[in-house]
C-alpha positions as a printed NumPy array, in Angstrom:
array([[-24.592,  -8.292, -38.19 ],
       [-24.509,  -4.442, -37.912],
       [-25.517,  -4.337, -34.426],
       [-22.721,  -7.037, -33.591],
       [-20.231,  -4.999, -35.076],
       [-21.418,  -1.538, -33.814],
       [-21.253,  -3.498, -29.951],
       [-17.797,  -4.432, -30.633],
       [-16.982,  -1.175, -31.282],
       [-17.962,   0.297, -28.588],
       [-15.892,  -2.083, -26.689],
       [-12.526,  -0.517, -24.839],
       [ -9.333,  -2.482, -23.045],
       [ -7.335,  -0.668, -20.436],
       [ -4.937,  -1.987, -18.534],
       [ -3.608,  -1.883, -15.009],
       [  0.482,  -2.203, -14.173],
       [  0.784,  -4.345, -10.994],
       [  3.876,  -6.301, -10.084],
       [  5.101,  -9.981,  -8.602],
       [  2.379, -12.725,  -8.983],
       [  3.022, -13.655,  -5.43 ],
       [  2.69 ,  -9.285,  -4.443],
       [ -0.184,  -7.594,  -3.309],
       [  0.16 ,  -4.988,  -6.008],
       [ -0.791,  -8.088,  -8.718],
       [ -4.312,  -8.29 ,  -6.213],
       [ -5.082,  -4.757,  -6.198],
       [ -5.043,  -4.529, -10.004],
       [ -6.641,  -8.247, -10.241],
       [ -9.458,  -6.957,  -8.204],
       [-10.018,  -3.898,  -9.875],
       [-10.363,  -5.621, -12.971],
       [-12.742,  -8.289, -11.659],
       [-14.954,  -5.237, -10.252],
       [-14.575,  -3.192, -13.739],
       [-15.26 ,  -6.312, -16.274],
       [-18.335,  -7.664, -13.91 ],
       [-20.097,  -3.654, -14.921],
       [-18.602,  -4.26 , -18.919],
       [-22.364,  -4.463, -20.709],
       [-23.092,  -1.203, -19.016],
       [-19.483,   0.808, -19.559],
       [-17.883,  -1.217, -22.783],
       [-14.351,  -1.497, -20.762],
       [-12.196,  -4.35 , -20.642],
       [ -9.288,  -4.75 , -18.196],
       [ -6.432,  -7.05 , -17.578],
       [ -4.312,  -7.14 , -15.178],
       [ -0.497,  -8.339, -16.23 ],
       [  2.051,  -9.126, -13.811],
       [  5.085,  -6.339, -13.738],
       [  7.972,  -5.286, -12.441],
       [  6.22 ,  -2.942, -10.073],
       [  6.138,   0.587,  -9.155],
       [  8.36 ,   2.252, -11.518],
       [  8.303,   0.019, -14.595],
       [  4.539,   0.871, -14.268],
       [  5.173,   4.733, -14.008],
       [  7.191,   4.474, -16.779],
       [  5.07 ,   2.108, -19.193],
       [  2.222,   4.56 , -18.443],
       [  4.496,   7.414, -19.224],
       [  5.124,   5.613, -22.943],
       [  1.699,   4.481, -23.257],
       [  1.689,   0.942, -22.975],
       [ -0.355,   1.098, -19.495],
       [ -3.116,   3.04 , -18.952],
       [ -3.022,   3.076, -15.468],
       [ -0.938,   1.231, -12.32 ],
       [ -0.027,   0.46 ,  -8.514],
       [  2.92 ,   2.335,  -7.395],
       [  4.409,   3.314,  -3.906],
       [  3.41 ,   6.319,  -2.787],
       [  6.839,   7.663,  -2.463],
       [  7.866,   6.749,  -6.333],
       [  4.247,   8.682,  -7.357],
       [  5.689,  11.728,  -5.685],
       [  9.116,  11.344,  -7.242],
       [  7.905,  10.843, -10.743],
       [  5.693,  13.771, -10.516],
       [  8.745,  16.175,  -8.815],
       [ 11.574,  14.85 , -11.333],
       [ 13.469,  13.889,  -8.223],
       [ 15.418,  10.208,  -7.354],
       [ 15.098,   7.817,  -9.543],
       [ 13.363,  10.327, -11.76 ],
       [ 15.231,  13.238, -11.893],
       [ 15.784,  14.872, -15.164],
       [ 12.092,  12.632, -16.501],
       [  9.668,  14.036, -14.573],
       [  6.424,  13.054, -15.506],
       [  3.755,  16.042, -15.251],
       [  1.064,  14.24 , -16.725],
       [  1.07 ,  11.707, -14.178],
       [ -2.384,  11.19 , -12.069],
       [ -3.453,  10.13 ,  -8.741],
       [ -6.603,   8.18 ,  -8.55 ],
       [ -6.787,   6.809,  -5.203],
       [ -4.408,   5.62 ,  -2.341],
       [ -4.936,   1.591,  -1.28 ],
       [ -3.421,  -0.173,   1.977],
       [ -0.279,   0.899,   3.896],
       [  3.109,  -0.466,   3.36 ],
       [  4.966,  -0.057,   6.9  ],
       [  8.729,  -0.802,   6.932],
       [  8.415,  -3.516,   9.011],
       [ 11.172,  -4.819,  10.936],
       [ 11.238,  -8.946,  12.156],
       [ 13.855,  -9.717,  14.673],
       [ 14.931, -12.787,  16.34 ],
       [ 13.829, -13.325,  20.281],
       [ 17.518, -13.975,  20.847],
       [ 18.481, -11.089,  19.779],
       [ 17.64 ,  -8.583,  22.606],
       [ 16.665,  -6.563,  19.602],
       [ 13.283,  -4.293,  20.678],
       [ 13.476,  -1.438,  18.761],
       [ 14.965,   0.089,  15.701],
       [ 18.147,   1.135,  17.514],
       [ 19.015,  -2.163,  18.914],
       [ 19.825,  -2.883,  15.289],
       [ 23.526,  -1.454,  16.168],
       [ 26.654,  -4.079,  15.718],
       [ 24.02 ,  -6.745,  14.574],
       [ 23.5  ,  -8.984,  11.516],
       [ 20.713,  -7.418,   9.556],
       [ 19.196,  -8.323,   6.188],
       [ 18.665,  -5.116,   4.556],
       [ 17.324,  -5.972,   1.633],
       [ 18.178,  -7.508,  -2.193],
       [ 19.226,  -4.29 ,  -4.083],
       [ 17.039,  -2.371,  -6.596],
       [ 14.602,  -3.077,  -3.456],
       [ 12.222,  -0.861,  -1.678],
       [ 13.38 ,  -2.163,   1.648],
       [ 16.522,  -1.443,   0.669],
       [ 15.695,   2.26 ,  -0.324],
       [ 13.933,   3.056,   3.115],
       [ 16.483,   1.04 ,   4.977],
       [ 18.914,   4.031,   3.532],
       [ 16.795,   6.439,   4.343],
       [ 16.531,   5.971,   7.492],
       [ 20.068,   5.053,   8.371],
       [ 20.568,   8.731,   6.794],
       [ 18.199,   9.882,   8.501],
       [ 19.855,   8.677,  11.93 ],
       [ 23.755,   9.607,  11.006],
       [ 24.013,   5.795,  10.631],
       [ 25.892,   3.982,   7.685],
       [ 25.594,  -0.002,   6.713],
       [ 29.169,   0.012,   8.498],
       [ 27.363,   0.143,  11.457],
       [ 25.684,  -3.697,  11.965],
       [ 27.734,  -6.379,  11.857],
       [ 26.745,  -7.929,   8.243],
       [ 24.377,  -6.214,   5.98 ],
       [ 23.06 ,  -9.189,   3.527],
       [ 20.88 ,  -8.538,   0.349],
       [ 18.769, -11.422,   0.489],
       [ 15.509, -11.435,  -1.554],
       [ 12.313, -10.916,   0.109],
       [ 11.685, -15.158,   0.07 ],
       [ 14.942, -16.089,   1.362],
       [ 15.33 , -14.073,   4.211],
       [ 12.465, -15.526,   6.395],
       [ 14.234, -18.488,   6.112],
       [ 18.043, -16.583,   6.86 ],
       [ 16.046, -15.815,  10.041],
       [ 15.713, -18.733,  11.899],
       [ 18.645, -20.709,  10.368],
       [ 20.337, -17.664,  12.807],
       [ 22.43 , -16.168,   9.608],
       [ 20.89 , -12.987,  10.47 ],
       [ 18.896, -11.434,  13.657],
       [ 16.99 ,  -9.113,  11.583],
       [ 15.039,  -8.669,   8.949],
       [ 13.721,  -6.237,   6.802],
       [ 10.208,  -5.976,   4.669],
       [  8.307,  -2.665,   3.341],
       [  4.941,  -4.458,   2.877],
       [  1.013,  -4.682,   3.249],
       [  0.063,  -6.903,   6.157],
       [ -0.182,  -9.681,   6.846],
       [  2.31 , -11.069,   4.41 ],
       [  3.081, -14.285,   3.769],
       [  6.703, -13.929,   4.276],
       [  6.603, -12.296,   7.534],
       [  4.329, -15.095,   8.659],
       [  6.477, -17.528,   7.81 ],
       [  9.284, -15.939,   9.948],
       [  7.225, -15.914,  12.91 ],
       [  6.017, -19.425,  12.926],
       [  9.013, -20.877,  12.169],
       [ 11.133, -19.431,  14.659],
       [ 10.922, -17.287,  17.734],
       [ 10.738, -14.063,  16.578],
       [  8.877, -10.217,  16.557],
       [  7.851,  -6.963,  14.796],
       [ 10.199,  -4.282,  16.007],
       [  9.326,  -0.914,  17.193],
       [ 10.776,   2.026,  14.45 ],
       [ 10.309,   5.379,  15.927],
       [ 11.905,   8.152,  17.851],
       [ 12.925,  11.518,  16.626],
       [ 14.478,  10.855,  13.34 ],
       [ 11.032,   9.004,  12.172],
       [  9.763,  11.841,  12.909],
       [ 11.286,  13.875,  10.782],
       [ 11.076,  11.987,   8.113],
       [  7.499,  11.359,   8.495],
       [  7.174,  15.554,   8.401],
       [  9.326,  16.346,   5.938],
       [  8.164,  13.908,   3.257],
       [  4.274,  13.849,   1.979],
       [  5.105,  10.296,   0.931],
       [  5.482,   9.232,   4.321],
       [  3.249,   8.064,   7.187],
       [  3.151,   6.506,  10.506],
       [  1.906,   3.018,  10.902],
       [  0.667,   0.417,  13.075],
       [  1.166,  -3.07 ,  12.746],
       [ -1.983,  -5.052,  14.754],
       [ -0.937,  -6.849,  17.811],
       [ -1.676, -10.685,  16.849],
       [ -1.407, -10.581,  13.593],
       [  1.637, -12.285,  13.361],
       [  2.757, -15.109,  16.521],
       [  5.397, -13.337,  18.606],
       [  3.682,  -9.942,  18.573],
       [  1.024,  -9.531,  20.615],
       [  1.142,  -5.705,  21.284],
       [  0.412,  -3.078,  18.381],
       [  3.832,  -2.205,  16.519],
       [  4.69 ,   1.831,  15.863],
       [  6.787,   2.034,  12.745],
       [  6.002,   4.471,   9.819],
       [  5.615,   3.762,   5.745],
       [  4.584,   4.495,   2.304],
       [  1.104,   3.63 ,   1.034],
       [  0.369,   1.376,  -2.239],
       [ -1.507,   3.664,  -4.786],
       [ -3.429,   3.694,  -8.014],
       [ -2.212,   6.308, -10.961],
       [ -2.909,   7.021, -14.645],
       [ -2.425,  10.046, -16.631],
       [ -3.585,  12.662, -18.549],
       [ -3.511,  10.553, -21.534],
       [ -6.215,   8.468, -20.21 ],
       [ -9.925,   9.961, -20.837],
       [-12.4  ,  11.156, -17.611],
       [-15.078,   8.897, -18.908],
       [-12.609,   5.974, -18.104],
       [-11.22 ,   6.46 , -15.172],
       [-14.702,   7.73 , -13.476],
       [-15.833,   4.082, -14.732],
       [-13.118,   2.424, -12.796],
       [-13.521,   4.346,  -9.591],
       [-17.312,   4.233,  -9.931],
       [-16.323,  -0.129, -10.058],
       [-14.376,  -0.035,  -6.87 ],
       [-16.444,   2.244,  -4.421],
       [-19.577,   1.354,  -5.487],
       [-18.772,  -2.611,  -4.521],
       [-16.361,  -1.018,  -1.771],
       [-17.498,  -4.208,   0.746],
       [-16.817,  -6.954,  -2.008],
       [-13.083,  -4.9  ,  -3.027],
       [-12.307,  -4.835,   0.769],
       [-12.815,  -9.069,   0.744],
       [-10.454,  -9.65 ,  -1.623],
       [ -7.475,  -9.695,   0.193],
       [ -6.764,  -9.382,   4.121],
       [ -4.446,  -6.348,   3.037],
       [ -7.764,  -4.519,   1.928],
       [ -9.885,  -5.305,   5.386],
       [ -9.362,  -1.781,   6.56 ],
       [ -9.518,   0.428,   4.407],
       [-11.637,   3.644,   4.473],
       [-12.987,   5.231,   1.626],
       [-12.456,   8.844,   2.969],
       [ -8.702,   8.217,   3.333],
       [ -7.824,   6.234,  -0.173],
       [ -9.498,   9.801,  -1.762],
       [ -5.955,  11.73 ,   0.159],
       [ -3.476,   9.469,   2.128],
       [ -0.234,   9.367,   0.261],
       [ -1.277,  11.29 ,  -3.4  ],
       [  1.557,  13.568,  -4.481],
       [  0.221,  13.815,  -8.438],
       [ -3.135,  15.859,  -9.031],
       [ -6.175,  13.543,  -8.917],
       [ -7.158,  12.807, -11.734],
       [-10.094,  14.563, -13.438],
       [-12.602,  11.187, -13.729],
       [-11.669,  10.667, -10.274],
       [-12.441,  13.926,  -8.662],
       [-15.994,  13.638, -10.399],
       [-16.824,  10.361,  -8.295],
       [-15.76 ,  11.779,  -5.206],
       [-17.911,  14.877,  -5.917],
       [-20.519,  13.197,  -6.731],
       [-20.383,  11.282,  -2.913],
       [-19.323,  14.58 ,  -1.515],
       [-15.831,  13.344,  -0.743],
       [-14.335,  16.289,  -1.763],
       [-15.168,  19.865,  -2.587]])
């Protein structure tokens, strides 16, 4: 009865922010938890996996301690650490990175119709630009910002949600549409196959910019053939999806989690076709604003990852 007792003990549950049930973000923390509890005789942790709001409400509820660590955009990790945007005034110094996942290019789908091949055809048309409190619709203002463009500029700017616009598409309310994502998406596909339709090139000097000024940012390439209607690769730039705790949780911890991913790093990349490419050498850098954290940095010492 002792020994039962002492076990239970020496049991621990963490858990992992994600977002939208029908959202990558609720996979990535899914899987880590599948690849954490299948190691929980040796380590003691248990880890769920609830469903969120997504990147910020999981910043936050690590901030007040009801998380002990989450999936966030890449550019919302840098603005919570920095006390800028949506953060300014709360920054949140005790935020860490523990490693970068799959790309999230802002991906733009437009009708064959349309004439509309690249980012700048987008001028005096109907454009979906995303349902507000959105990422799309956060990068969509970048960018027009970025270009000296306002929303005055297409013909209609709808704020459909991310599972009505496919559909907005190819009923022909719109001739563009709007999605910062990982790929392939579900939504996206359904756009493609329904109606004739394509990824759209976003580049040109502006991107550019953007993609040097801001450490959040990255270029991106959408496969050619992923989706039906695109059969050339697609330049367009992005965020990444990444994994953060804090200072609040211990090294022992998060070196357990890390130690559950990249040690099964094949049977994490089958768990969803978001994950297929990933490389280990890049989730250790791309797209981390916040320090790593201290359990994470002694995994990727250990496999010489990192100095």
């Amino acid at each position: 009865m002792a020994c039962a007792t002492q076990a239970v003990a020496e049991e621990k549950f963490i858990t992992i922010g994600t977002g939208g049930q029908t959202g990558v973000y609720y996979v990535v923390g899914q899987s880590i938890c599948r690849l954490v509890n299948r190691g929980s005789k040796d380590h003691g942790l248990k880890c769920t996996a609830p469903s969120t709001g997504g990147s910020i409400a999981n910043i936050n509820a690590i901030k007040a301690g009801d998380m002990d660590m989450g999936v966030a955009q890449s550019d919302w990790q840098f603005h919570a650490m920095n006390g800028s945007s949506k953060f300014e005034g709360n920054a949140m110094p005790e935020l860490r990175a523990v490693f970068s996942v799959h790309p999230e290019p802002f991906t733009v789908i437009a009708r064959k119709d349309s004439g509309i091949a690249n980012f700048d055809d987008l001028k005096g048309k109907r454009v979906n630009v995303g349902n507000p409190g959105s990422g799309q619709l956060a990068t969509m203002e970048i960018v027009l910002g970025a270009k000296g463009w306002t929303m005055d500029d297409f013909a209609l700017a709808s704020q459909l949600k991310p599972a009505e616009q496919a559909q907005a598409l190819c009923d022909n309310k719109v001739d563009a549409i709007v999605y910062t994502v990982g790929h392939p998406n579900g939504s996206i596909q359904e756009a493609t196959t329904s109606c004739e339709s394509n990824i759209v090139t976003v580049d040109g000097e502006a991107i550019e910019a953007l993609v040097n000024d801001n450490p959040f940012y990255s270029f991106a390439t959408i496969p050619g053939g992923m989706y039906t209607g695109t059969d050339a690769d697609t330049t367009t730039f992005g965020v990444r999806a990444t994994f953060v705790s804090s200072t609040n949780s211990d090294e022992e911890t998060i070196y357990q989690v890390v130690k559950a991913v990249f040690d099964n790093f094949d049977r994490f990349k089958k768990l969803h076709p978001a994950f297929a490419n990933l490389k280990e050498e890049e989730m250790v850098s791309a797209g981390l604003s916040a320090p790593l954290h201290d359990g994470a940095a002694r995994y990727y010492r250990e496999r010489g990852w990192i100095e």
